[in-house]
N, C-alpha and C positions, 0 to 999 in steps of 0.2 A: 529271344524269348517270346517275344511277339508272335514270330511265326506260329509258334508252337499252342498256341490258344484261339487262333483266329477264329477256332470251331465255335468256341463255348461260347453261351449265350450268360452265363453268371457266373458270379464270384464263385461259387463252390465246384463247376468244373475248373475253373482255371486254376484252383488251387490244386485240385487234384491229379490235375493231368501236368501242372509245373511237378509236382511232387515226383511223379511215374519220370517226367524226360527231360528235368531240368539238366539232370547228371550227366547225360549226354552232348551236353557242349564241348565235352572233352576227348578226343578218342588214346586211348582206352576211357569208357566212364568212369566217374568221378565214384569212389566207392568209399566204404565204414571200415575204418579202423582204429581199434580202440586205445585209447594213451591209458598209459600207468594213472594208478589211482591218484587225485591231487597233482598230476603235471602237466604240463602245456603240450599242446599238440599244435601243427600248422593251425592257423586260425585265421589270418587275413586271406579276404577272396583271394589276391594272387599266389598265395601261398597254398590257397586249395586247389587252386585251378592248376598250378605249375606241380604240383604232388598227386592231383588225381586222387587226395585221400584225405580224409581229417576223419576226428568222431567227432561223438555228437554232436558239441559245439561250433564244430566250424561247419559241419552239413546244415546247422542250425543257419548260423548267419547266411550263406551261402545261398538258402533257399529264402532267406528275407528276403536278400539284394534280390533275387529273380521275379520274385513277387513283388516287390517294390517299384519293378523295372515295367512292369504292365499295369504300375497305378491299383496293386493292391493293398492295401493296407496289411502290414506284418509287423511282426516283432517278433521277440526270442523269449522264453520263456523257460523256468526250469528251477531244479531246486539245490543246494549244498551236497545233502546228503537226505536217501530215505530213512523212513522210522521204522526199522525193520523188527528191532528188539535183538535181545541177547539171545534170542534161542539162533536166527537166521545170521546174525551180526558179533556174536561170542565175545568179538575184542573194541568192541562199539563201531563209531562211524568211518572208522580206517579201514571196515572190513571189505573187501568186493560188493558185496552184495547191497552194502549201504551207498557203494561211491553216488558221485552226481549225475544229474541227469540232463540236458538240454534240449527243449524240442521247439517249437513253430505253432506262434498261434495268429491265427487270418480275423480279419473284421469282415462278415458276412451279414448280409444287410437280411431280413424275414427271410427263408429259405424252404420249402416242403411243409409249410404250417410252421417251425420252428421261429421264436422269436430272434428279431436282431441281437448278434454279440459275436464277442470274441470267440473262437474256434479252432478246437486241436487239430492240428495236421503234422502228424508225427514223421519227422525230414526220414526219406529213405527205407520205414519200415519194408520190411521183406516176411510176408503178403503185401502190398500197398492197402492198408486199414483206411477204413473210410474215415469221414471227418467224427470229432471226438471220438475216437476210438485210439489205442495204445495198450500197449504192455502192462501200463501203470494204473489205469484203468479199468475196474473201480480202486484195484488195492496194487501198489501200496499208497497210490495218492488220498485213499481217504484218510491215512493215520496220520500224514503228516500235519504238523502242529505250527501254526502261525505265531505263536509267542516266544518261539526258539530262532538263533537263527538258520541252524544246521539244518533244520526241520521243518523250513517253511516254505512255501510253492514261491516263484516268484516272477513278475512278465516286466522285462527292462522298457523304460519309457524314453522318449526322445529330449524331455524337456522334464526339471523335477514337477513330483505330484501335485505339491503345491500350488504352482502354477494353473493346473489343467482343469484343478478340482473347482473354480471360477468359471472355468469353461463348459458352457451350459449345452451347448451340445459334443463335448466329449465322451464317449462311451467308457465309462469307467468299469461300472459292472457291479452285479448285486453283492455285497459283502464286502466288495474289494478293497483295501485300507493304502494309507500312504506309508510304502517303505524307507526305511533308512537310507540303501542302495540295493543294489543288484552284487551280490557278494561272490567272487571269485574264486574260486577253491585253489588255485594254480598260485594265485597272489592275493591273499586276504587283506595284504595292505593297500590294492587298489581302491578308492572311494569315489571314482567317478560316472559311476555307471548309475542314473536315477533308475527308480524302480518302484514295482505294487506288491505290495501283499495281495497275492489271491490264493491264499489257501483253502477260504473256505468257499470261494469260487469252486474250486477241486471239488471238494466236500460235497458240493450241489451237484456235479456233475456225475460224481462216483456212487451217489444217489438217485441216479436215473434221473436225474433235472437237467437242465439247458442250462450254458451259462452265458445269461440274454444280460443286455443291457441297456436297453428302452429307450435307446434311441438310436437316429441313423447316419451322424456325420461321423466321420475319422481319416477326411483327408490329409493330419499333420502327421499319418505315420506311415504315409503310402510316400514319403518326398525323401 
């Protein structure tokens, strides 16, 4: 992965340009295929790498480990289910249109005027969207509701919140709350995954805001 950035002189190419050719570690490349709604799909790097395919989720993780792997700070990010309502969703959050969603978000230190913070880089989008940009983006990320769990954004941490919210130069983020976990759709009985509320993170950004967070260290989630 190294080779493949040696261009870039910042965090925000290298995000961008692992995004465009991470997938090409594999030949055939590594591509999106989508699992049944609430099932598992391949999800461990060798399980993506030996399949050449995952959705979201595993493209999700996949592009951490590569970002990770050039010392960029990543993690995974995503929600249960959107807030679609019953006009687009008829049978509620079971329906397509509501399932889950999982993407990539990068720690980019001041960047084009833009304040330091965490940063959308939506794994494998086809156009390749620039950074905060997505599908989801403004809508339906502005409807979702942080008091629900089905309904709420959420960015997995390495270590619980608790802990980190002590730590003075961790980038937590404007708004961002300490979640319960990181909730599973495939296995709701898993409970180890720590995890943020940043819904209303979302919220700011699908408002045309930046979601900065005022400061600039986040080496414990680049290791």
């Amino acid at each position: 992965m190294e080779s493949l950035v040696k261009g870039c002189r910042d965090i925000a190419c290298a995000a961008m340009t692992l995004n465009e050719k991470a997938w090409e570690f594999t030949d055939p490349p590594i591509v999106f295929v989508a699992a049944p709604p609430n099932e598992a799909d391949p999800y461990s790097l060798y399980e993506v790498i030996e399949g050449k395919s995952s959705s979201c989720t595993g493209l999700a993780l996949y592009l951490v480990a590569a970002l990770r792997s050039v010392g960029i700070p990543a993690r995974v990010a995503g929600t249960p289910h959107w807030n679609k309502g019953a006009i687009e969703c008829p049978h509620g959050d079971g329906d397509a249109p509501c399932g889950n969603h999982n993407w990539v978000e990068v720690y980019i230190p001041e960047h084009d005027g833009s304040p330091p913070g965490w940063t959308v880089v939506d794994q494998r989008s086809v156009p390749l969207s620039s950074l905060n940009t997505s599908f989801f983006i403004p809508s339906p990320a502005r409807h979702q509701n942080g008091l629900t769990v089905n309904h709420t954004t959420y960015a997995a941490s390495y270590a619980p919140p608790e802990m980190l919210l002590h730590e003075e130069d961790y980038p937590v983020g404007e708004g961002v709350l300490s979640a319960k976990l990181f909730p599973l759709v495939f296995d709701w009985s898993y409970d180890s995954v720590p995890a943020w509320n940043t819904t209303a993170m979302y919220h700011q950004l699908a408002d045309g805001g930046s979601i900065s967070n005022g400061v600039a260290a986040a080496a414990a989630e680049s290791s």
